[in-house]
N, C-alpha and C positions, 0 to 999 in steps of 0.2 A: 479629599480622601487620599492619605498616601499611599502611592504607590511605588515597587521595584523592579526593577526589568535587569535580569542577568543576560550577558551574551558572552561568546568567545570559548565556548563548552567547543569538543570533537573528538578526534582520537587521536593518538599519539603514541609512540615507541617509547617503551623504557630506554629514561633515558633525557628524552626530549622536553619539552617546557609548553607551556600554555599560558595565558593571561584572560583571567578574567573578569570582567567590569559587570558594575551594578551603577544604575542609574537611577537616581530617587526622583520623586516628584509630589507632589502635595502635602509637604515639610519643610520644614526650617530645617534641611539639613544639618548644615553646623552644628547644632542644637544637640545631636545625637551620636553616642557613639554608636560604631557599625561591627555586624560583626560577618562572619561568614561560618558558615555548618556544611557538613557534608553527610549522607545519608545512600549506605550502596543498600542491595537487594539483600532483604529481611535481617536488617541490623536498623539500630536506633540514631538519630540526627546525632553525629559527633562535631565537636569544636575543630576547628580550623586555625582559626583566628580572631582577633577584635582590636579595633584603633581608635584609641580617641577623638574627642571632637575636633582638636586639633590640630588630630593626625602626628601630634610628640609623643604619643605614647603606642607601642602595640604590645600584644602579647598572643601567643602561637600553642597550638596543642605539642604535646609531644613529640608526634609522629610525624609531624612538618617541618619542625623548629629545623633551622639555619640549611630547609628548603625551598620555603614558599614568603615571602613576602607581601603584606599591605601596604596599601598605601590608597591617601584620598586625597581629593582638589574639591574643594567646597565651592570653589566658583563653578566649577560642571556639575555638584550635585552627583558626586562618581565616588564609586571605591574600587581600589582594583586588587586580583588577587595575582603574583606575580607567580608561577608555578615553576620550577625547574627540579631537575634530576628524576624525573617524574619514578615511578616503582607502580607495578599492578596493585597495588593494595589501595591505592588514588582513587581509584576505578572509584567512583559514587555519581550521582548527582548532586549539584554543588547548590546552597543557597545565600544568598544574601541576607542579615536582617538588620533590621533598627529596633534599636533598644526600646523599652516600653516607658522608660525614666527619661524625660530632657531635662539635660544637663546632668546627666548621667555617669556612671565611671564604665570601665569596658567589665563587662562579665562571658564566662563562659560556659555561664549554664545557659541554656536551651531556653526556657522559660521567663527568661529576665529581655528576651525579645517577641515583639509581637507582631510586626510588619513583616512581609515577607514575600519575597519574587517565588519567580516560578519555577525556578531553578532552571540547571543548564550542567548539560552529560558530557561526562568527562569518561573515557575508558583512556585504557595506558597497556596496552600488548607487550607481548615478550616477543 
């Protein structure tokens, strides 16, 4: 059964950076690409991010792009989300997923994943 486990969620200053790792388990990771959603109080799971099986390919939601970075090591079974310049609007809980397609392309619809951690809370203060 596959499984995700996020860690590395807390709080942090505008301003400030976070990283955060998903670790998979009961898959062929490589197999899949990864994505990461975030989802704050009473709003719907938004795109973050997604990285190929490779890890040569990402693509970034809007509202992150050229602040947060992915990246993954298929020998740890890891994806990590690199967060900087952090803004309260961050503020969600963050989740990891695996795509529902192996050998799959990265998507950033919501739906086109089906695995998923437990996520892990991110606030960002002013």
């Amino acid at each position: 059964q596959a499984q995700l486990v996020e860690s590395g969620g807390g709080s942090v200053q505008v301003g400030g950076s976070l990283r955060l790792s998903c670790v998979a388990s009961g898959l062929t990771f490589s197999d899949y690409p990864m994505g990461w959603f975030r989802q704050a109080p009473g709003k719907e799971r938004e795109f973050v991010g997604a990285i190929a099986r490779s890890g040569g390919y990402t693509q970034y939601g809007d509202s992150v792009k050229g602040r947060f970075v992915i990246s993954r090591d298929n020998w740890k079974n890891t994806v990590i989300l690199q967060m900087n310049s952090l803004k309260p609007e961050d503020t969600a809980v963050y989740y990891c997923g695996a795509h529902r397609r192996r050998w799959g392309g990265t998507s950033r619809q919501v739906d086109d994943y089906d695995t998923w951690g437990q996520g892990t809370q991110v606030t960002v203060s002013s």
